[in-house]
Every structure is written in C-alpha cells, then in structure tokens.
C-alpha positions as protocol buffer text, in pm:
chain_id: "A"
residue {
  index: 1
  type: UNK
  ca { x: -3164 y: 6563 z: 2291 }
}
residue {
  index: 2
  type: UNK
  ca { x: -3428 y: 6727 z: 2031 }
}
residue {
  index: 3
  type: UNK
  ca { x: -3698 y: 6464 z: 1954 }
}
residue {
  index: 4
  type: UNK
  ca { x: -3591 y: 6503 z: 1574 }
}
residue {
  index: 5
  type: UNK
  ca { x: -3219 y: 6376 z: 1656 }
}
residue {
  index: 6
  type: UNK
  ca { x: -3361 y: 6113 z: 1834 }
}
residue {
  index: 7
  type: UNK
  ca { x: -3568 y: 5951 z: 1569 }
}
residue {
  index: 8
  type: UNK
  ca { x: -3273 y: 5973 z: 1340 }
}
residue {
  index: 9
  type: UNK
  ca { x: -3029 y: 5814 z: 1550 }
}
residue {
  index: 10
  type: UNK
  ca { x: -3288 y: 5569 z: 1634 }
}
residue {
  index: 11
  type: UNK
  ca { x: -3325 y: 5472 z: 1289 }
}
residue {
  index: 12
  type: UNK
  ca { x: -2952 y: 5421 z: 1245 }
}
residue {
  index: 13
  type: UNK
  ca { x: -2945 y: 5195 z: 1513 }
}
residue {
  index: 14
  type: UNK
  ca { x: -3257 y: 5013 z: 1389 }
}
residue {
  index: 15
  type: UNK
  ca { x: -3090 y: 5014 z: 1023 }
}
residue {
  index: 16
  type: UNK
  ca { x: -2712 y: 4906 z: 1148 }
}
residue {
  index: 17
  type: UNK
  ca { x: -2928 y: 4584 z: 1326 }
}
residue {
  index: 18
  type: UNK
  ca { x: -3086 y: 4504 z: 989 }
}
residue {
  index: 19
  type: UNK
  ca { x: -2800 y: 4500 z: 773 }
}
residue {
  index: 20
  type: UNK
  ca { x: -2589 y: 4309 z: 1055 }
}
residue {
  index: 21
  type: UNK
  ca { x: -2878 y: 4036 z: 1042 }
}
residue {
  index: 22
  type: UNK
  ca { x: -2871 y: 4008 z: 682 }
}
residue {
  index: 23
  type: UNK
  ca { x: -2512 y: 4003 z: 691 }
}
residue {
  index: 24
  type: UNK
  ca { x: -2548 y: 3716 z: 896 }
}
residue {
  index: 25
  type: UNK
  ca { x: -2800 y: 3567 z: 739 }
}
residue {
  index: 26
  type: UNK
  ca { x: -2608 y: 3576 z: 362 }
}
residue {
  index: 27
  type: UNK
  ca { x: -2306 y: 3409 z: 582 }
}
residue {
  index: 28
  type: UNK
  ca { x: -2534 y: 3106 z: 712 }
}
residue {
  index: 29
  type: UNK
  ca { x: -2698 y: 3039 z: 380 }
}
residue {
  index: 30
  type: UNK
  ca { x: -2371 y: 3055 z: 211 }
}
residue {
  index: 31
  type: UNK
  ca { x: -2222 y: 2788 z: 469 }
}
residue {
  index: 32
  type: UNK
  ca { x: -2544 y: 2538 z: 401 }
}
residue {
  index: 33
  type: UNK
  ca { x: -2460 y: 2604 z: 47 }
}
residue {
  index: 34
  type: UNK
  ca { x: -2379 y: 2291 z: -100 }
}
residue {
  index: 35
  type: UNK
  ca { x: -2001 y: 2296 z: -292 }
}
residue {
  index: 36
  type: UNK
  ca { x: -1899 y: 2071 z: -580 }
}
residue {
  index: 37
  type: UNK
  ca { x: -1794 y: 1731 z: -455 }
}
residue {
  index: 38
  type: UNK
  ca { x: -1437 y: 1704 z: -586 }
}
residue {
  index: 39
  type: UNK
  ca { x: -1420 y: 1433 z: -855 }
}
residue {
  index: 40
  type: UNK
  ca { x: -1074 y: 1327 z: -989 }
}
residue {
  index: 41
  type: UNK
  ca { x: -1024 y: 1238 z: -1394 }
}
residue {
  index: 42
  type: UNK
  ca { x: -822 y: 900 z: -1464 }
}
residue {
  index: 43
  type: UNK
  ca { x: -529 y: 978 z: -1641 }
}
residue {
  index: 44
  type: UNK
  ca { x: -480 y: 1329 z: -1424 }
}
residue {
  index: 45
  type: UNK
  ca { x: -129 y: 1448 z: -1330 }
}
residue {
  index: 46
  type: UNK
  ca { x: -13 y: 1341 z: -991 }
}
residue {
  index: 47
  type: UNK
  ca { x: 355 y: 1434 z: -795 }
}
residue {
  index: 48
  type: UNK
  ca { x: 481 y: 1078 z: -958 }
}
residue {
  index: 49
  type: UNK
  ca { x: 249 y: 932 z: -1172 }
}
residue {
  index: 50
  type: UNK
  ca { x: -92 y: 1009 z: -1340 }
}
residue {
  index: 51
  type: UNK
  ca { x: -351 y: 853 z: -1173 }
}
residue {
  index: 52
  type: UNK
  ca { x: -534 y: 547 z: -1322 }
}
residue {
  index: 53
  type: UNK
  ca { x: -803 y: 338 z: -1094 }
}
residue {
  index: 54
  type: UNK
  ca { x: -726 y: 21 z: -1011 }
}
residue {
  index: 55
  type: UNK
  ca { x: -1032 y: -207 z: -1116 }
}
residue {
  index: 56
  type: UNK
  ca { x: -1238 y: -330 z: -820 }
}
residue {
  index: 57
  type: UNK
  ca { x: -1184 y: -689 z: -921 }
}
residue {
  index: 58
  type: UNK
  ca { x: -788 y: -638 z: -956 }
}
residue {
  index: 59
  type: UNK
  ca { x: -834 y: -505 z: -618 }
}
residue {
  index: 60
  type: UNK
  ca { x: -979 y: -770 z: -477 }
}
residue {
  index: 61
  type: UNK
  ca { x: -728 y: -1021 z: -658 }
}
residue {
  index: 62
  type: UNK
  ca { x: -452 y: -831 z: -511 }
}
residue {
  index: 63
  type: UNK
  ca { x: -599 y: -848 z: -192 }
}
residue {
  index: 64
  type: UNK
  ca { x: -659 y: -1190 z: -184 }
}
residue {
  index: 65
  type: UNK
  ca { x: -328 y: -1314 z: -338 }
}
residue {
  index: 66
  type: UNK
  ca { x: -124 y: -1113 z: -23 }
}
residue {
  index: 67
  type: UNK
  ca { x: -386 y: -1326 z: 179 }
}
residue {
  index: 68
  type: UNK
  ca { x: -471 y: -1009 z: 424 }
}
residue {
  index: 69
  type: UNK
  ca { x: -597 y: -1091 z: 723 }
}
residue {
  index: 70
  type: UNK
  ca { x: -830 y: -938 z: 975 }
}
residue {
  index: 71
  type: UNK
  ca { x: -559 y: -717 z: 1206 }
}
residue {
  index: 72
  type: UNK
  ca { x: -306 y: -652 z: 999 }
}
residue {
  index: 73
  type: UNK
  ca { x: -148 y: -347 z: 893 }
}
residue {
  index: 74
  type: UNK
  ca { x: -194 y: -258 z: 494 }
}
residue {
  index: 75
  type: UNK
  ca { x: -35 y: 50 z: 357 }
}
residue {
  index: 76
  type: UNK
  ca { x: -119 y: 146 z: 17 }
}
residue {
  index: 77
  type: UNK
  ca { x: 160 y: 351 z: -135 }
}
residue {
  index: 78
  type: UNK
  ca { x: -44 y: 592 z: -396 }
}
residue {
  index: 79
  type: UNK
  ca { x: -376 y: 554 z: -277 }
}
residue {
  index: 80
  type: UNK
  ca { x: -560 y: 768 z: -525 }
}
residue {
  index: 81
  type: UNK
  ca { x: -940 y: 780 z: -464 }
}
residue {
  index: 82
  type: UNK
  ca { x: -860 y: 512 z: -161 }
}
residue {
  index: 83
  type: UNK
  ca { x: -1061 y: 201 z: -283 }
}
residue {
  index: 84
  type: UNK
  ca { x: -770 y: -13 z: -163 }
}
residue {
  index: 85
  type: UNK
  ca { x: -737 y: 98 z: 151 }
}
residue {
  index: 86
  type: UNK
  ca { x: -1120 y: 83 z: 225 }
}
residue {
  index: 87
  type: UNK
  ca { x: -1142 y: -306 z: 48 }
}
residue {
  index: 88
  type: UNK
  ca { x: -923 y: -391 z: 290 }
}
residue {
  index: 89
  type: UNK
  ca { x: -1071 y: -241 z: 571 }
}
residue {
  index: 90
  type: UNK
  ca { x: -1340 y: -419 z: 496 }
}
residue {
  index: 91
  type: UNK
  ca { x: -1172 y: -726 z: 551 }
}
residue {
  index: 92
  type: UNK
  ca { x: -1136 y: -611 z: 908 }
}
residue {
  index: 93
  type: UNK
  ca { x: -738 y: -502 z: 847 }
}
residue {
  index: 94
  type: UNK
  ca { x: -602 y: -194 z: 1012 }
}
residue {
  index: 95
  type: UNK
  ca { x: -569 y: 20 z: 649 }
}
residue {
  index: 96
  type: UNK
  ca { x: -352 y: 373 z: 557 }
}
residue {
  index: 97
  type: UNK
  ca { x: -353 y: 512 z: 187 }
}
residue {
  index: 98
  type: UNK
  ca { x: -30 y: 740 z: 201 }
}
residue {
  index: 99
  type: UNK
  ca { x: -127 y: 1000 z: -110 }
}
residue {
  index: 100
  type: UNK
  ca { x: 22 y: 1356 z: -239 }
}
residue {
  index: 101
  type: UNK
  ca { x: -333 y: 1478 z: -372 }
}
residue {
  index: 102
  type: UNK
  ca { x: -495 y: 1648 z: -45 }
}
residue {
  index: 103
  type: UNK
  ca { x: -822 y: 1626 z: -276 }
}
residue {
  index: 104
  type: UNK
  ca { x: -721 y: 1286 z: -295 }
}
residue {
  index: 105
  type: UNK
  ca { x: -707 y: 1237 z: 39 }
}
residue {
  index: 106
  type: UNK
  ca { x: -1020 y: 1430 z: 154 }
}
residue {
  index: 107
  type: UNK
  ca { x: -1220 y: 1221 z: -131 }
}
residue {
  index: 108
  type: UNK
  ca { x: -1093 y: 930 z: 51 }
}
residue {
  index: 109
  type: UNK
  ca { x: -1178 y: 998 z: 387 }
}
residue {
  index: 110
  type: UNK
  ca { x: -1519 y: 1142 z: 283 }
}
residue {
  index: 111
  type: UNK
  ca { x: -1567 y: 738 z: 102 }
}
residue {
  index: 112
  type: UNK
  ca { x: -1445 y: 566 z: 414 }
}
residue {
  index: 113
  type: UNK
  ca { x: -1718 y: 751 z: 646 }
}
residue {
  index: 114
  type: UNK
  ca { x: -1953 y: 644 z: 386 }
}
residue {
  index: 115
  type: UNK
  ca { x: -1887 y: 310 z: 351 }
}
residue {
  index: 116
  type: UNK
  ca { x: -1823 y: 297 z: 731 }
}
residue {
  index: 117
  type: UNK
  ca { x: -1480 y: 155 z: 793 }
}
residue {
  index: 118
  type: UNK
  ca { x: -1374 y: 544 z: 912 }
}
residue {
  index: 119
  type: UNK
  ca { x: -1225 y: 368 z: 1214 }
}
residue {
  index: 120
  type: UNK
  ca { x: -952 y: 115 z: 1043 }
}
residue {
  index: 121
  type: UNK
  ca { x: -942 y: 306 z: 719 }
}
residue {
  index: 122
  type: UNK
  ca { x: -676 y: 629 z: 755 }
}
residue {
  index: 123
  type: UNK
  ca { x: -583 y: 878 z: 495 }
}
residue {
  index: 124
  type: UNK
  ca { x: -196 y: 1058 z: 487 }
}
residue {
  index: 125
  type: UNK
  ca { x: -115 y: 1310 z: 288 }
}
residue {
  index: 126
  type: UNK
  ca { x: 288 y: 1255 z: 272 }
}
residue {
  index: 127
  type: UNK
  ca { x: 515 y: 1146 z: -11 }
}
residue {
  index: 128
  type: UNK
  ca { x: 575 y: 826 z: -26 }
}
residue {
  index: 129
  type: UNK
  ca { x: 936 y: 829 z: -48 }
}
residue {
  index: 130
  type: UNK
  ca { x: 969 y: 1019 z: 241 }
}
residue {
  index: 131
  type: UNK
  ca { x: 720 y: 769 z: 462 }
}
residue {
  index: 132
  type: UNK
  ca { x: 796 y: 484 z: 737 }
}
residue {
  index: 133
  type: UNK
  ca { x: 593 y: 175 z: 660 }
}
residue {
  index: 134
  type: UNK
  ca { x: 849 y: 4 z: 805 }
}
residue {
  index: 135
  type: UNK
  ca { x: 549 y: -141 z: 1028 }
}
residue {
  index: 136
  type: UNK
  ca { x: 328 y: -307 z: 739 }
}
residue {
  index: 137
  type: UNK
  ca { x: 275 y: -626 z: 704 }
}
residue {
  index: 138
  type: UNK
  ca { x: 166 y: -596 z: 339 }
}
residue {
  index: 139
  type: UNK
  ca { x: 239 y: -324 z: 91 }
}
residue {
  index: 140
  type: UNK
  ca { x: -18 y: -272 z: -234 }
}
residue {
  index: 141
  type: UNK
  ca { x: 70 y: -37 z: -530 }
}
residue {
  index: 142
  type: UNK
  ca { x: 17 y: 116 z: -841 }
}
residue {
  index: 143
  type: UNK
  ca { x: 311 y: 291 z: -946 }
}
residue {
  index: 144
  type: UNK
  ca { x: 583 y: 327 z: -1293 }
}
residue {
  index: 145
  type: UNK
  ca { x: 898 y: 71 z: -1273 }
}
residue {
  index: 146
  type: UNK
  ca { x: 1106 y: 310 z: -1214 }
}
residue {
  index: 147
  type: UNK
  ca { x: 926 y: 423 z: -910 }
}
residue {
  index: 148
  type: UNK
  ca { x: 886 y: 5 z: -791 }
}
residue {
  index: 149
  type: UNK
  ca { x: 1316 y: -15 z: -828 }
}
residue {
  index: 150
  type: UNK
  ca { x: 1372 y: 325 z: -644 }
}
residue {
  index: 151
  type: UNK
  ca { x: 1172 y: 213 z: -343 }
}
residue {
  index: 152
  type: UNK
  ca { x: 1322 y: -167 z: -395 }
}
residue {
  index: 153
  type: UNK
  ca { x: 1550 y: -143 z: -151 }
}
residue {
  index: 154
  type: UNK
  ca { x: 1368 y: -33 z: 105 }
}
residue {
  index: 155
  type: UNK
  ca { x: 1115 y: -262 z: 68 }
}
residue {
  index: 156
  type: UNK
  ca { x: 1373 y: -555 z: 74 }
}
residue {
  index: 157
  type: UNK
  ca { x: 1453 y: -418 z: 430 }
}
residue {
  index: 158
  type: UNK
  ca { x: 1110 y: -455 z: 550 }
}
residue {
  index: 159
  type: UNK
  ca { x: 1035 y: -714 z: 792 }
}
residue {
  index: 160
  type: UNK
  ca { x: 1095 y: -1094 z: 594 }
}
residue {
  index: 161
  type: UNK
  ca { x: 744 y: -1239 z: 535 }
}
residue {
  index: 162
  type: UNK
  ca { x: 585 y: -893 z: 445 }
}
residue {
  index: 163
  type: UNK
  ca { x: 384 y: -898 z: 134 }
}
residue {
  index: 164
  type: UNK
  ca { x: 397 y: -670 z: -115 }
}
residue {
  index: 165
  type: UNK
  ca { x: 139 y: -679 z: -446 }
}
residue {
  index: 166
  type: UNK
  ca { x: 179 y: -446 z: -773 }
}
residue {
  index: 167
  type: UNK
  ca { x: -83 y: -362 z: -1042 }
}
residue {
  index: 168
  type: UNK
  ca { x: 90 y: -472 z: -1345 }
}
residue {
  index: 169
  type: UNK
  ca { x: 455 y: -295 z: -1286 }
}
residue {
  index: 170
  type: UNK
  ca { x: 693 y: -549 z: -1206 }
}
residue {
  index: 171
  type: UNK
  ca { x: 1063 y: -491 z: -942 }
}
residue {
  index: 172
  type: UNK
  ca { x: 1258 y: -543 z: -1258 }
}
residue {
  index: 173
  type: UNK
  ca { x: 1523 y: -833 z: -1166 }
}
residue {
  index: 174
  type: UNK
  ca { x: 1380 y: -910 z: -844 }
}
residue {
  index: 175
  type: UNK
  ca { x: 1151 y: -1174 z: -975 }
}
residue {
  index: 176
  type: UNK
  ca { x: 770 y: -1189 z: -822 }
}
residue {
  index: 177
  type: UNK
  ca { x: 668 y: -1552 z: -643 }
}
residue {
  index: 178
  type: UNK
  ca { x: 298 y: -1546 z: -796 }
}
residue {
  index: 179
  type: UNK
  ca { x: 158 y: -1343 z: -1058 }
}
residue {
  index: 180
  type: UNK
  ca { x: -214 y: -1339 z: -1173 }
}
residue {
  index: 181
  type: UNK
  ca { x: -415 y: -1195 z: -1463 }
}
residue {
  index: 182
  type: UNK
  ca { x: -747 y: -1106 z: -1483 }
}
residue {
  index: 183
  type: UNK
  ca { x: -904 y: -1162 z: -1810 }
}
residue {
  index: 184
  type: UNK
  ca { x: -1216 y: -986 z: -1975 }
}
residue {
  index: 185
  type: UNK
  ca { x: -1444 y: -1252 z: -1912 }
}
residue {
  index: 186
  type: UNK
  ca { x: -1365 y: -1232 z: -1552 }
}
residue {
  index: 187
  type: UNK
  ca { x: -1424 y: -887 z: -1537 }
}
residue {
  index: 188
  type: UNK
  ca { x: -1168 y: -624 z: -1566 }
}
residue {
  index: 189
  type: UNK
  ca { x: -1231 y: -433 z: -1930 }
}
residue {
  index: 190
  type: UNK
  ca { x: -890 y: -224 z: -1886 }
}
residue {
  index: 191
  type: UNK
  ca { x: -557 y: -272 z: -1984 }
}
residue {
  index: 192
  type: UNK
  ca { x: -417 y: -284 z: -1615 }
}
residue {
  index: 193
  type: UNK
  ca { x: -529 y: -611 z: -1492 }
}
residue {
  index: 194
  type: UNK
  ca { x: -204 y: -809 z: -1396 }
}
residue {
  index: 195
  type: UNK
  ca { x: -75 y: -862 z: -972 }
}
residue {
  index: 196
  type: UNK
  ca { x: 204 y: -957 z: -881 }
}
residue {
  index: 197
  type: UNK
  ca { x: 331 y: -1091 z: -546 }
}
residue {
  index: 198
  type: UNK
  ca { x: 632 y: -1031 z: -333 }
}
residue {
  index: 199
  type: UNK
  ca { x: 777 y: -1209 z: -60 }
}
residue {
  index: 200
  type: UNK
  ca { x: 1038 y: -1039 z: 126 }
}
residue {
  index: 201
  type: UNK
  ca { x: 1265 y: -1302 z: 205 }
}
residue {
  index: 202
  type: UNK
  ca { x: 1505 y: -1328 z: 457 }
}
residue {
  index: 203
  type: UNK
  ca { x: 1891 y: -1282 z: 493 }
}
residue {
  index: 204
  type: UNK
  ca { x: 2123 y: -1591 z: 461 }
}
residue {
  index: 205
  type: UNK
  ca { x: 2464 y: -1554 z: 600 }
}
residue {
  index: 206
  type: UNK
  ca { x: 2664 y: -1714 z: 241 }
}
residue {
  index: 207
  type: UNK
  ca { x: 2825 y: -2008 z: 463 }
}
residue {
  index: 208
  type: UNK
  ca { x: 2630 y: -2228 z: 713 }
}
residue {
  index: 209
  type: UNK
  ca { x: 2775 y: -2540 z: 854 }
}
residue {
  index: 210
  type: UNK
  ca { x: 2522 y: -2742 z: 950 }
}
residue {
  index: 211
  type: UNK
  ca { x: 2470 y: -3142 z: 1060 }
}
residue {
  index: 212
  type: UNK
  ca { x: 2366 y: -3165 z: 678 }
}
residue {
  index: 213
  type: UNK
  ca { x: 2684 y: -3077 z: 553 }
}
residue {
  index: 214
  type: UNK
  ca { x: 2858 y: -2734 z: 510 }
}
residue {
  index: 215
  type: UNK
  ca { x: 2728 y: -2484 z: 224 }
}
residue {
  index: 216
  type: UNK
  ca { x: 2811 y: -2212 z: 70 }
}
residue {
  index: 217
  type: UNK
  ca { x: 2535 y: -1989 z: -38 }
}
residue {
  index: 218
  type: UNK
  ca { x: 2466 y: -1720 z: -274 }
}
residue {
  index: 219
  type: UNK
  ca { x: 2132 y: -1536 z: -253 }
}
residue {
  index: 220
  type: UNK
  ca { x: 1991 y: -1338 z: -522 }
}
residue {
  index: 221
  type: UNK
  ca { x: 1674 y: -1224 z: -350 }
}
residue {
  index: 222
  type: UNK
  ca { x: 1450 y: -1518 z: -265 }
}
residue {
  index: 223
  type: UNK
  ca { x: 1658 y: -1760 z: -473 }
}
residue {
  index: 224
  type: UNK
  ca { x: 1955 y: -1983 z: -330 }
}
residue {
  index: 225
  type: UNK
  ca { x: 2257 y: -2165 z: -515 }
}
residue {
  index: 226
  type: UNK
  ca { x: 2574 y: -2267 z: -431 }
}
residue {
  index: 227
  type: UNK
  ca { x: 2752 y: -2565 z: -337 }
}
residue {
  index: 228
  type: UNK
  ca { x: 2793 y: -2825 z: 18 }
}
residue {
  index: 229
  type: UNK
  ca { x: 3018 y: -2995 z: 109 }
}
residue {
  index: 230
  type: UNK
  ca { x: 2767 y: -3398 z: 233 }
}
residue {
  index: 231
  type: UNK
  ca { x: 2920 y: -3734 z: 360 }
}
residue {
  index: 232
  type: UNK
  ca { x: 3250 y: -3623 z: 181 }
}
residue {
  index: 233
  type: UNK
  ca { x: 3110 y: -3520 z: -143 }
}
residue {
  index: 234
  type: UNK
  ca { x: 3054 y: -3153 z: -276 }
}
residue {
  index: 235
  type: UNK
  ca { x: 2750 y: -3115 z: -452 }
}
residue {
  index: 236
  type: UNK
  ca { x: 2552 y: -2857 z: -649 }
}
residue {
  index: 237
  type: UNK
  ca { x: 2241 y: -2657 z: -394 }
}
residue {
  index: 238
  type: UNK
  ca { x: 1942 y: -2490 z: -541 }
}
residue {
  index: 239
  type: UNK
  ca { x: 1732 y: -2264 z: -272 }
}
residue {
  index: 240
  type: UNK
  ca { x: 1434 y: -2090 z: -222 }
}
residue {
  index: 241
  type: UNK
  ca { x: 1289 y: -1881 z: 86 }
}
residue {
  index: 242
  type: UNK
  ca { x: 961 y: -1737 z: 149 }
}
residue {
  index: 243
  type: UNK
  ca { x: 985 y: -1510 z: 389 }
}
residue {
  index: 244
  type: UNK
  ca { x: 1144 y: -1659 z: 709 }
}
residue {
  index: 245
  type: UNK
  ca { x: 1057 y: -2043 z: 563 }
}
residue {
  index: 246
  type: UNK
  ca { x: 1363 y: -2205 z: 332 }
}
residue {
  index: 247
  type: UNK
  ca { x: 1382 y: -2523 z: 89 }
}
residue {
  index: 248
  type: UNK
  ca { x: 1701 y: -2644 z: 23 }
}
residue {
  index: 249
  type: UNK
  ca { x: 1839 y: -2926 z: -211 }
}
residue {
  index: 250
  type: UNK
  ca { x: 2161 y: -3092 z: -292 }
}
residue {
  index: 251
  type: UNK
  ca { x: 2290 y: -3426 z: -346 }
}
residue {
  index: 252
  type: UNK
  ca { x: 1914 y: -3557 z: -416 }
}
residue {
  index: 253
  type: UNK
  ca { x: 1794 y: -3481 z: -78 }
}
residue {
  index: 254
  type: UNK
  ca { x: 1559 y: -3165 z: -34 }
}
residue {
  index: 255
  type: UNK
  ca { x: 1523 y: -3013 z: 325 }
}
residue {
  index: 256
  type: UNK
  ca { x: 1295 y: -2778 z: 476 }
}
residue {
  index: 257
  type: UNK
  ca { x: 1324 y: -2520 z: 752 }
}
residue {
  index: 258
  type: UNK
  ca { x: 1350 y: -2163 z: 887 }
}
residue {
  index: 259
  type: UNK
  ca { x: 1589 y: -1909 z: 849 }
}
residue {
  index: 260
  type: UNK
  ca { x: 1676 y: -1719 z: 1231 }
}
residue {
  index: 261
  type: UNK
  ca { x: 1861 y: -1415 z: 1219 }
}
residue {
  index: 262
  type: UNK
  ca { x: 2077 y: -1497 z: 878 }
}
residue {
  index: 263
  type: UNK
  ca { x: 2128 y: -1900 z: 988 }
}
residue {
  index: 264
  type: UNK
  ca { x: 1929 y: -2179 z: 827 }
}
residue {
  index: 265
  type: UNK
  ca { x: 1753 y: -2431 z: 1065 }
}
residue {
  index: 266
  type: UNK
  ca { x: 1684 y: -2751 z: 825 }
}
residue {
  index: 267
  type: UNK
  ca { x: 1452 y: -3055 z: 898 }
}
C-alpha cells in the first residue's frame, strides 16, 4: 500500500473511533440526565373519575375506623398517588393500590421505595371493574356513587366481615354502620372529609327454626325483621348482623350469636 493511502485510511479509522466514543459518550450523559418527576394535578381526568387526594388525616380516619390490622390484606380501589396503600403499609398490612394511570402507578411505587414499605406496598395497573379482590379483608375508596352501586354487588359477595370504607360517597340504600366527619379544626381544610364504614354481612336463610322459637326473616342488607313464632305467641323481630355476628329481638328478649353458612346460632 503507498504510504499516502495509508495515512488516510489510518485517519479514518482514528476518526470513525472518535465519533463512536462521542456517540457513546452523548448516550451515557443523556441516560444520567435527570427527567421531570411526573407530578399529577388534583382535579385531572382519570378512566372513571378525576382525581382528588384524599387528605392524610381522612386517611388515617378511614384507616382506623376499618380497624386494619398488621397482616391483613387492604386493596385500595383508585389508588391515585398511593398514600392509602402506603398508610397502611405502614401499619404493617399486606397493601395493593389497583389504578388505571400507569404514571399513577409508577409515582406510587417510586413513594413506597421512599418511604420504605416497597415490600408490603404493591402497585396494579388494572381496571378496577375488571379486578379480583375477592381476597381482601378491607376495601378503601374514593370513587362517584354511581361507581360505589355498580361495584355494590360484588362487594356484598365478598367474604362477610370484610370492611369496606368510602371518602364521602355513600352505597346509596345500603346504609353504612359508622360514619365519621372530620372537621376543620381537626384538620382536613377540603370539602371531602366524611368515611363511611361497611360491614359485609352475612346471608340468612328467611326461615330458621330454632329452640327460641321459629322465625321468619327478611334481610335487607345488614338489617333483620320479620316475625317468630315463641311459647305459642307470634311476635314482631328486629335484626342486625355485623359480619358473621347477629342480634336478634322479639317478644322482649334480645339474643346474640353467629350466623354459619345462612343459619343463625343464638345464645
């Protein structure tokens, strides 16, 4: 090869290797860039609903009214920005925010590492219609009425004793055993700062004969009424269950008990 050509092709080589390592170089520095954290707007558009935080303190009220317990299994149906989800984790319960937004969910995970409950604090990206969480053991919320009455009945089939706690919207006739609002002067500034508390309650088969007497039962959700038949005498019955656990009066006598697989059990 001439000595000329040689140079020449040496400096194309030498050249090629230069812009390759710059290449490279542009592609590392660009990874290390730092990107805009994603930060979500209250009031944004969501699949559903817009999304509105829930207040820390409501949080915590809601939290503490469906008594959650270290071990249990919390799903939070709408778990925007995932506060819920990690307060309960927090509380040592095994936590999953089912959300639409994958921002949403991201953001989430990213504040779970952070406040290091990564381990019982999981993120789905699913619609919530379309989810099991037939496993819970309570259920939290933020969602529109009409969203709470089309996921009614399945949340009536859940397991009887599960809790289930809504910011503010209520299950329409299905009436809630405790409600709670938070006031200014206790904290929450916003216009969302009511919980309410579900029960699911168990089945009743409508006629149980029993060494009380033999009644005839009609359940509207976690409220009984009816009549029984005591000591020869029919008599007016007025019920209520919580979860699994039943109180039952007639006749002026009130008795107390469980409910197994539709049939009461009374003390």
């Amino acid at each position: 090869m001439h000595p000329f050509a040689l140079v020449r092709t040496t400096r194309r080589a030498g050249l090629a290797l230069a812009l390759a390592c710059a290449a490279t170089l542009a592609l590392a520095q660009a990874q290390k860039a730092p990107t805009a954290a994603y930060q979500p707007k209250s009031g944004q558009e969501g699949k559903d609903v817009v999304w509105v935080p829930t207040p820390q303190v409501l949080v915590d009220r809601m939290l503490d009214m469906a008594q959650v317990k270290p071990g249990e299994f919390v799903i939070d149906l709408g778990s925007g920005d995932g506060r819920t989800v990690i307060s309960a984790a927090k509380r040592g319960a095994r936590a999953l925010g089912v959300e639409y937004n994958p921002d949403m969910v991201a953001l989430s995970q990213r504040s779970a590492e952070k406040e290091g409950v990564a381990g019982k604090a999981t993120f789905l990206k699913a619609d919530l219609f379309e989810t099991d969480f037939s496993r819970a053991e309570v259920i939290t919320m933020f969602l529109l009425p009409t969203l709470n009455l089309k996921l009614r009945p399945k949340l009536l089939e859940l397991k009887p004793g599960t809790r289930i706690v809504s910011n503010s919207f209520d299950m329409g006739d299905w009436a809630a055993d405790q409600t709670d609002t938070i006031p200014q002067e206790r904290g929450c500034n916003v216009s969302w700062c009511t919980a309410l508390l579900w029960i699911v309650p168990a089945k009743v088969d409508p006629v149980q004969r029993l060494p009380q007497g033999e009644f005839r039962l009609v359940q509207q959700y976690q409220e009984l009424s009816g009549t029984a038949r005591i000591e020869g005498a029919n008599q007016m019955v007025k019920g209520r269950l919580r979860g699994e656990e039943v109180t039952l009066s007639a006749g002026g006598k009130t008795w107390k008990g469980k409910v197994r697989a539709g049939r009461l059990e009374l003390n």
